[in-house]
Structures are given as C-alpha cells and as structure tokens.
C-alpha positions in Angstrom: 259.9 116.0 -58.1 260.4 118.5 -61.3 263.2 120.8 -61.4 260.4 123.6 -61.5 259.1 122.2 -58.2 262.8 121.8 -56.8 263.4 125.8 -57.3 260.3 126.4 -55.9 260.8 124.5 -52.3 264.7 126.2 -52.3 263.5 129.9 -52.6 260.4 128.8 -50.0 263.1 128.0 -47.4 265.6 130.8 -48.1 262.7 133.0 -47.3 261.4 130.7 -44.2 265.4 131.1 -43.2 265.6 134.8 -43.6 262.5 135.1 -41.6 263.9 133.6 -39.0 267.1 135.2 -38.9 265.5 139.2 -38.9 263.6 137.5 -36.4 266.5 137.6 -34.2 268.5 140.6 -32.9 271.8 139.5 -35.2 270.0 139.5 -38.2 267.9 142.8 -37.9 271.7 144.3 -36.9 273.1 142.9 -39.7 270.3 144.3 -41.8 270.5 147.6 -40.1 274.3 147.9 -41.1 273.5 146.9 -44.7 270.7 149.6 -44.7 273.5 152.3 -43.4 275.7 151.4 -46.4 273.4 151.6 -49.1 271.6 154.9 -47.5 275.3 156.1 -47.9 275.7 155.4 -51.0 272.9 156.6 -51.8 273.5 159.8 -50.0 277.3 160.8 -50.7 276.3 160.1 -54.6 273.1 162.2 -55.3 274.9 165.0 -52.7 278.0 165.0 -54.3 276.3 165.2 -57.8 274.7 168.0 -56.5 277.2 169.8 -55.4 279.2 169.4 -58.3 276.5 170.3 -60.7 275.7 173.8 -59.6 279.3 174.0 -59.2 279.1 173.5 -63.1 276.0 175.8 -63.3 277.7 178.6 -61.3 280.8 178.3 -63.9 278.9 177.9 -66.8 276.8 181.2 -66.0 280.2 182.7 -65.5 281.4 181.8 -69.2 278.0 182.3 -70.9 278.0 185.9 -69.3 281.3 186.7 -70.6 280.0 185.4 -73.6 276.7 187.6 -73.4 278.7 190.8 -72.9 280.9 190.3 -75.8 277.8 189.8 -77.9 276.2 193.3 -76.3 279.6 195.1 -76.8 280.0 194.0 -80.1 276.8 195.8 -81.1 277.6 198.5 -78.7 281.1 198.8 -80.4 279.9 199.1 -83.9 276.7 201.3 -83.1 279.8 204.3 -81.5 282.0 203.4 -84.5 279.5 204.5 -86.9 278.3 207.0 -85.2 281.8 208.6 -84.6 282.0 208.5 -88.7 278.9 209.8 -89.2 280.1 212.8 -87.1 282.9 213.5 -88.3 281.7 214.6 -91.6 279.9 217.1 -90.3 282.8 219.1 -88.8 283.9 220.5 -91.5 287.3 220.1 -93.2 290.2 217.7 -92.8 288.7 214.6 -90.1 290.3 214.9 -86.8 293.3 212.2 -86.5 291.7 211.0 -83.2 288.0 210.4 -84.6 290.0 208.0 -87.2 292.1 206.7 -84.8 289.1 206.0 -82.3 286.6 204.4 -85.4 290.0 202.1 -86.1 290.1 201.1 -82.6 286.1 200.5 -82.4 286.4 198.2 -85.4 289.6 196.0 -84.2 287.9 195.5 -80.6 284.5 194.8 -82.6 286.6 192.1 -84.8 288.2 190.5 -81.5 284.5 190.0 -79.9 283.5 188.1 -83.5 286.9 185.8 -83.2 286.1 185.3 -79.4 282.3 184.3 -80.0 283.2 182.4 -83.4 285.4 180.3 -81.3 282.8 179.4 -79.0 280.1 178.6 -81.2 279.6 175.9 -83.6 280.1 176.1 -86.9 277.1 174.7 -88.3 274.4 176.9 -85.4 272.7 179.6 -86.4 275.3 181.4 -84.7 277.9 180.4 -86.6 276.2 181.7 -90.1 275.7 185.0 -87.9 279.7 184.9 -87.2 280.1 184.2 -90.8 278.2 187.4 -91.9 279.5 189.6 -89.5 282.9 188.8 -91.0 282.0 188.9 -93.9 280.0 192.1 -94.5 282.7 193.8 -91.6 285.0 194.2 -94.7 282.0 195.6 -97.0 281.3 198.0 -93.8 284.6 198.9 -93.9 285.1 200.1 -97.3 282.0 201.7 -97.5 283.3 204.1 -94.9 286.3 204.6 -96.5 284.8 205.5 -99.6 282.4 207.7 -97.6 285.9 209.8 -96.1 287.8 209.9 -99.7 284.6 211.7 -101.4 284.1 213.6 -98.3 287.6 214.8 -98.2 287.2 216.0 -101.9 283.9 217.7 -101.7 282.2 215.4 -103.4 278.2 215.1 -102.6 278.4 210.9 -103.2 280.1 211.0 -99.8 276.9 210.5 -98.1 275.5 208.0 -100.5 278.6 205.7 -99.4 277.9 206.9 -95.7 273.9 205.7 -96.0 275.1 202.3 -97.6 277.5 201.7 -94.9 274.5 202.3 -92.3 272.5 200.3 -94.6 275.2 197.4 -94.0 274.7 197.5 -90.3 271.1 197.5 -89.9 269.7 196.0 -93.2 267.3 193.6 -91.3 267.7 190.5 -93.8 271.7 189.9 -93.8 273.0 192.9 -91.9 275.8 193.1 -89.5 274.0 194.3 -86.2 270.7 191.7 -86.9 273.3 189.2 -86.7 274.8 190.4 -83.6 271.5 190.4 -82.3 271.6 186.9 -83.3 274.5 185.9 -81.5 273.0 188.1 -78.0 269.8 185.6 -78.4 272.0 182.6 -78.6 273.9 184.0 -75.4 270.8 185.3 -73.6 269.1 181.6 -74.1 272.2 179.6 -72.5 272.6 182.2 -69.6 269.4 182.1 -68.8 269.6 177.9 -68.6 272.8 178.0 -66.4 270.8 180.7 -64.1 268.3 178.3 -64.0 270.3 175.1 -63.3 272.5 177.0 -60.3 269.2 177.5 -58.6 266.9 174.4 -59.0 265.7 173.4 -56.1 265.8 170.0 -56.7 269.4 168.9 -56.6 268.8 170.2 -53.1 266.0 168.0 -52.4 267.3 165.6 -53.1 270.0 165.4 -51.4 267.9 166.7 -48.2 265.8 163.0 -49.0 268.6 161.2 -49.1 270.2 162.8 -45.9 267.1 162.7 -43.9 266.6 159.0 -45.0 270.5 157.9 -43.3 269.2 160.2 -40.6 266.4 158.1 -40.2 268.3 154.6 -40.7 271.0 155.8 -37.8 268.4 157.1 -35.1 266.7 153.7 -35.4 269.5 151.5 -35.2 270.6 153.5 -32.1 266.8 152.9 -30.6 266.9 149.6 -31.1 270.3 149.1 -29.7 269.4 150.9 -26.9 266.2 149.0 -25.8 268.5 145.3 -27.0 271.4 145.9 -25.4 269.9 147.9 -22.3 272.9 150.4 -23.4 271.9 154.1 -23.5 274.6 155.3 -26.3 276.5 153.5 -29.0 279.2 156.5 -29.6 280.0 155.7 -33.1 276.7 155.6 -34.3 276.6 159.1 -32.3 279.4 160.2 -33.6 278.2 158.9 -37.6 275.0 160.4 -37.0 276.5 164.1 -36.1 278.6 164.0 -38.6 275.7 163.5 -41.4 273.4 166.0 -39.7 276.4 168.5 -39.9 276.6 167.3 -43.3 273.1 167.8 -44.3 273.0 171.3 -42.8 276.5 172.3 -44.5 275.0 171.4 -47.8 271.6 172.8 -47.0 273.4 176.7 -46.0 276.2 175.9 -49.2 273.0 175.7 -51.6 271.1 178.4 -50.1 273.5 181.2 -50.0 274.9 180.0 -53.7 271.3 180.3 -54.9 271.1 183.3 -53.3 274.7 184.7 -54.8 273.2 183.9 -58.8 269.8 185.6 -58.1 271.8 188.8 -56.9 274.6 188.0 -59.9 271.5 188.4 -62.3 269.6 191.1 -60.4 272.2 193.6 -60.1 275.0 192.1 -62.5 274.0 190.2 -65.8 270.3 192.2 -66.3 272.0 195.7 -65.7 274.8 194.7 -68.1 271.8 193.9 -71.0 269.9 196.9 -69.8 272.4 199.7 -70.0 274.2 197.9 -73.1 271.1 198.4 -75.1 270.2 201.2 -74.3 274.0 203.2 -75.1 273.4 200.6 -78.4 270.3 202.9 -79.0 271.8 206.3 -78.0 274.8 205.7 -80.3 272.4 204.9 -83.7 270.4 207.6 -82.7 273.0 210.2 -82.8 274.0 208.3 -86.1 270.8 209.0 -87.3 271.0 212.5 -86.4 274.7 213.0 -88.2 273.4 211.2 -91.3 270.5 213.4 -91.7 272.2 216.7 -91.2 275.0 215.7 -93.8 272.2 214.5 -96.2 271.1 218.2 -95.9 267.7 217.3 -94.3 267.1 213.4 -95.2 268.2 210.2 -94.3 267.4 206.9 -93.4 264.7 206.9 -96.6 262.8 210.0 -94.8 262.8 213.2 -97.2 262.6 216.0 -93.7 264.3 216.3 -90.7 260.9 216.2 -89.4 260.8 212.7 -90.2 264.2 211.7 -89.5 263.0 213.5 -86.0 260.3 210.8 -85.9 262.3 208.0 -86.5 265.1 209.4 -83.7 262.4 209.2 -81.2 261.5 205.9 -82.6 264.6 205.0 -82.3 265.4 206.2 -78.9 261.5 205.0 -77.7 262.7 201.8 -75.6 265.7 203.7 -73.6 263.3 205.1 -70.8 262.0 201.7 -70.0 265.6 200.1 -70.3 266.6 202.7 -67.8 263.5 202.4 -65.5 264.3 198.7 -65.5 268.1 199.3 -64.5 267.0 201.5 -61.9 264.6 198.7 -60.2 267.2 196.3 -60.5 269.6 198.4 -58.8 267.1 198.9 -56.2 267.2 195.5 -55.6 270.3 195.0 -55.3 271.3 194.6 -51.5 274.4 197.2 -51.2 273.2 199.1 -54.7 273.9 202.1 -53.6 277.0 203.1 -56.2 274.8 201.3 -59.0 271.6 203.6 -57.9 274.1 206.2 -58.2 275.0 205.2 -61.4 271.8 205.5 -62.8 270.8 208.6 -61.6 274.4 209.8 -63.3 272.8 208.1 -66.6 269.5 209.6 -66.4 270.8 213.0 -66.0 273.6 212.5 -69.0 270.5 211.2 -71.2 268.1 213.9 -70.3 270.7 216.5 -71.5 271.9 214.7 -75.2 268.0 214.8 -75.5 268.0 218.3 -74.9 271.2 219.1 -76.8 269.4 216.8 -80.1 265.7 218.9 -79.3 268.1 222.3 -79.8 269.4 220.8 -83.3 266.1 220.4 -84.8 264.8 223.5 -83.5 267.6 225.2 -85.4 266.9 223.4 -88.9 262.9 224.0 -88.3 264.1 227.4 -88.4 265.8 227.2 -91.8 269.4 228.3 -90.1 271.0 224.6 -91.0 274.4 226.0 -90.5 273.7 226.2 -86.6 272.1 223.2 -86.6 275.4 221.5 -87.8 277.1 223.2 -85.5 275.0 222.4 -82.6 275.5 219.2 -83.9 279.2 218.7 -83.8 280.1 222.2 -81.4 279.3 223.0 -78.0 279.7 226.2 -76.6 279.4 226.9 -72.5 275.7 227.1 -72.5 274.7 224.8 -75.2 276.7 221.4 -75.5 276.6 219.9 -78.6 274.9 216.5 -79.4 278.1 214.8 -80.2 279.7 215.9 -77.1 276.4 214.8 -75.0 276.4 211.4 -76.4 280.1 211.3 -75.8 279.1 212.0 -72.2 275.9 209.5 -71.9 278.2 206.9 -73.5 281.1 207.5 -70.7 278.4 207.5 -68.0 276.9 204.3 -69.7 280.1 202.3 -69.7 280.9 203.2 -65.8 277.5 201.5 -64.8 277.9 198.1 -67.1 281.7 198.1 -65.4 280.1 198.8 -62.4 277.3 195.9 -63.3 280.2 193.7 -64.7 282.1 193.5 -61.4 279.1 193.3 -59.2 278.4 190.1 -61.4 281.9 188.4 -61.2 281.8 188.8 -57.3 278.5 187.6 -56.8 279.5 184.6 -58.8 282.3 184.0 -57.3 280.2 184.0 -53.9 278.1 181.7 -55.7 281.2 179.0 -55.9 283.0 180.4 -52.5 279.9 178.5 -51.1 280.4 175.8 -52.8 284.1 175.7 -51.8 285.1 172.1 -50.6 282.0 170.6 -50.9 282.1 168.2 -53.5 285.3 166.6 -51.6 284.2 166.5 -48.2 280.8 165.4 -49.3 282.2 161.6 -50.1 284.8 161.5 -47.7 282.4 162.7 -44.4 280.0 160.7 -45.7 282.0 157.3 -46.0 283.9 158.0 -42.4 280.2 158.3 -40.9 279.1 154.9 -42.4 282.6 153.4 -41.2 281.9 154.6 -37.5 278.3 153.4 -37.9 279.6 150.2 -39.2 282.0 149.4 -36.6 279.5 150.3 -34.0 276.7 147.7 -35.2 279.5 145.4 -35.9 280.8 145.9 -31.5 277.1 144.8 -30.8 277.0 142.0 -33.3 280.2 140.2 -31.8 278.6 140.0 -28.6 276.6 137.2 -30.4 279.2 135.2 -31.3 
C-alpha cells in the first residue's frame, strides 16, 4: 500500500476513534472541559482588551482635551492681548503700567501653550509647520507692537500703521499667527473627537457580551448534561464558575455603560462648552480690537475707509457669537445637574448684550461727528454709560468663569468615565481563570468516576 494510502487509513481511524469516544460520556466531558478553557480564553482576552481599551480612550480624551483647550486659549490669549494694545492707545497719554504688564503676561502664557502643543505634535505634521509660524511671526507680532507704543508715545501718526500691521500678523489668512492656531485647534478637535468615539463604541462591548454569553452557554450545558448522566441535581463548582462569569458579564456590561455614559456628558456639558464659549470670547475680543483700531485710525481700519464700514465688519465679525451661545445654552440644558452652567450662560448673555450696547453708543457718537466722545465711550465709562473696553473686560470675566466652570465639569465626568472602569482590567483575567478552574475541577470529579 502507498504512503498516500497509509495516511489516509490513519486519519480514517483517528476519526472512527474519536467518534467513538464523544460517543461516550468520558469523552463528551472531556470535550466539555476543553470547550470551557478555550471559551475562557476566549472570554477573559477580548473582555480584558476591552476594558483596557476604553480605559485608553477615556485617557486619551482626557489628554487630547487638555490639548484642545490650550489650542482655544492660545487664540483666546492673543485675540485679549491685542485687543488690550489696541486700547490702550486710545486713552490718551502715558499707557497704563498694568495694560503693559497684563499684554506681557497674555504673550508669555500664549508662548507656554505653543511650547506645550509643539511638544506634543510632530515635527514634520501640519501642526508642527503651524507651531513653527506661530513662533516665528510671535517675535514679528511682538515688535510690531512695540513700535506701535514708541511712536504712540511720541505723537507720531505711524503709530497706527505699526498697530494695523501687527493685527495684520495675527489674522493675515495665508501665514498668520491665529490661522495657524486654528490650525493646531483642527488637529486637536479631529483626535478628540476619535478618542470620544473609541470610549463609546459599542462593539468592544459586544463583544465581550458574545464571548461571555458563549462560556455561559458552554457551562449551563455541561451542568445539564451532568445532571441527566450522573442523576446528580448540582455540580457546585460548575455553579459556582458559572455565577461568577454571569457576575462578570454584568460587572462589565454596567462598567461600560455608565463610562459611555460619563464621556457623552464629558462632551455635552464639558469639552463642547469649552469650544463654544472659547470662540466666541475669541470673537468678542477681535471685535473690540476692531473697534480700538478704527477709532485710533480716526475713522478707518481693517482696509474700510468709515466707521460705517468698520461697523459692518464688527457685526461680521461678531455674527457667529449668538449661535455659539444658543448652542452653549442647549448643551447646558443637557447637562444632567446644569444648573450653575445654565446660570452661567444667562450671566454671559446678559454681559454680551451690554458690550453690544456700550459698542452701538460708540458709533452713534462718531455718526454724530463728536469723535472725541466716541473715544471716550470707547475707553471711559461713566455710571450710566460703561465703556466698551470695560464691557468686554466684563463679557471676558464672565466668559472665563463658564469655560472653568465647563473645564471642571469635563475632568470629573472623565474621571467617572475611568472610576467605572476602576479594577476591571485586573479582575477581568483573574475571575475569569478562577471560574474555568472551578469548572474544571468539577468536570474533572465526574470524570474520575470513570476510571
């Protein structure tokens, strides 16, 4: 007979031999026990990796949102630096020490966000040639401005030549320093927005509800068949295995649930609101640079040749904040306890309704020819009319207490996002190997009643 003929007749018996042994109740236990240890495996593996990967997702959202709001504040930094300079040269004489002291301050916390985000981007991304011109045209920003206060302090018209090219370096859409802030927000948004979705995939959990409901299955059966073999109502291992995987399966089920649950509220009320408000102070404080520029250009600014214009491009400029705030307000809403962030809002709303009316008082003045008063609406308030500095002062106070507000809502629904996840990814492998050991042992009492 052939060697090919040989193999044949060898693998026709093994098969003929296992027949007959799952024909018998030692070889279907035996097979029972090896099903329990590979539905284990099976089991503790795809549960633990799981757990451990929206353990993962729930840090990573973390990081990336502490990376998203230095992105924002940079841009929300810069936007009240400049408009604090723009300001001040409309007060009149010497520039207040604290102005100076305040734009100083705006510019070093601006530079620490770039050095924090450089570090955590690559080099050779699109973010890092963002970084790269933000540092670099930071300096030009920066001497632009103090060109701007050393004609300014001398009386000399060019001040406000140096003051439009500085704004020019911020905003200049192809190469300027806030377009490439936006840059780096973008990058941010994007890889929030990926960990958010990661932490609450369904599918992890699915499939680690398959796996769990498959051991399920494999344990129930063995104990039927055990029962109707052996004429012995309970096998308490196999009880006892089987309890412990169903409390298993249900600790993981609740631990997924409420984390999901924990990011969905950690967006709703915490990372969203942070973007929302963010932009719209971002807004606020280039509108009131706007405004500043204008007035100190006698009238023009920002390429427009009226305050009429420039008056246009304010509310162009200041267009998008209504629906930023309408969408804060929803998300506060639907928040579960957003009761201080509602608050919040409503605090915000009020402060933006009255720098609109404080700006409205300004133009009014200069429509009238009297551009004296309109400067000093600008820059003074008196008890009945606040000026437009000191309104957007107050908007962007009210502004920062709901982002801090937003910021710590977001850190402790994240970290009720990993509270839930607390243990998990330990207990998971170790419940799940002392259940397949008790199952084990069990099958194995009934199988050395055969010997």
């Amino acid at each position: 007979m052939s060697s090919a003929g040989n193999a044949a007749l060898t693998a026709a018996r093994k098969r003929l031999q296992l027949r007959r042994q799952l024909a018998t109740t030692p070889g279907r236990l035996r097979l029972a026990a090896a099903l329990i240890a590979l539905g284990a495996i099976a089991f503790g593996i795809v549960a633990a990796q799981g757990a451990q990967s929206r353990r993962q997702a729930v840090r990573d959202v973390e990081t990336n949102g502490e990376l998203l709001v230095k992105s924002v504040d940079l841009s929300a930094r810069l936007s009240d630096a400049h408009a604090l300079a723009a300001s001040s040269f409309l007060a009149g004489g010497p520039e207040p020490g604290s102005s100076r002291n305040d734009f100083e301050q705006g510019m070093l916390a601006a530079s620490d966000n770039v050095a924090e985000l450089a570090g955590a981007i690559e080099r050779s991304s699109r973010g890092g040639q963002a970084v790269g011109v933000i540092t670099r045209r930071l300096q030009e920003y920066a001497s632009l401005v103090a060109s701007a206060r050393a004609n300014n302090r001398q009386g000399h018209p060019v001040a406000g030549a140096y003051l439009r090219a500085a704004s020019a370096t911020l905003r200049d859409e192809r190469g300027g320093i806030l377009p490439s802030a936006r840059t780096l927000y973008e990058i941010q948004a994007t890889k929030l927005t990926a960990s958010y979705e990661d932490g609450v995939s369904s599918a992890s959990l699915l499939a680690a509800l398959l796996a769990g409901c498959a051991l399920i299955v494999v344990l129930v059966a063995t104990q039927v068949y055990l029962a109707r073999t052996t004429h012995r109502l309970v096998n308490l291992r196999l009880v006892v295995a089987t309890a412990l995987i169903l409390g298993l399966v249900a600790w993981i089920t609740v631990a997924f649930v409420v984390q999901r649950g924990a990011l969905v509220q950690a967006q709703r009320s915490g990372s969203d609101p942070v973007e929302l408000l963010t932009a719209a102070r971002i807004l606020a404080s280039r509108a009131q640079a706007n405004e500043s520029i204008a007035l100190s250009a006698r009238g023009s600014g920002e390429g427009e040749p009226f305050l009429a214009d420039v008056d246009r491009g304010f509310r162009a400029v200041i267009k998008p904040i209504d629906g930023l705030l309408d969408e804060a307000r929803a998300s506060s809403a639907a928040a579960n306890d957003g009761a201080s962030s509602s608050i919040a809002v409503a605090m915000i709303l009020r402060a933006y309704g009255h720098y609109l009316a404080a700006h409205d008082r300004v133009v009014e003045a200069e429509r009238e020819g009297d551009f004296s008063e309109a400067v000093r609406l600008a820059v003074q308030s008196r008890l009945d009319e606040p000026s437009t500095k000191d309104t957007a002062r107050l908007l962007n106070d009210v502004l920062d207490q709901g982002i801090t507000l937003a910021q710590q809502d977001f850190a402790r629904r994240t970290g009720d996002a990993l509270s839930a996840l607390g243990g998990l990814p330990g207990a998971i492998p170790l419940l799940t190997a002392l259940a397949a050991l008790l199952a084990l042992a069990g099958v194995r009492e009934r199988l050395e009643e055969y010997r």
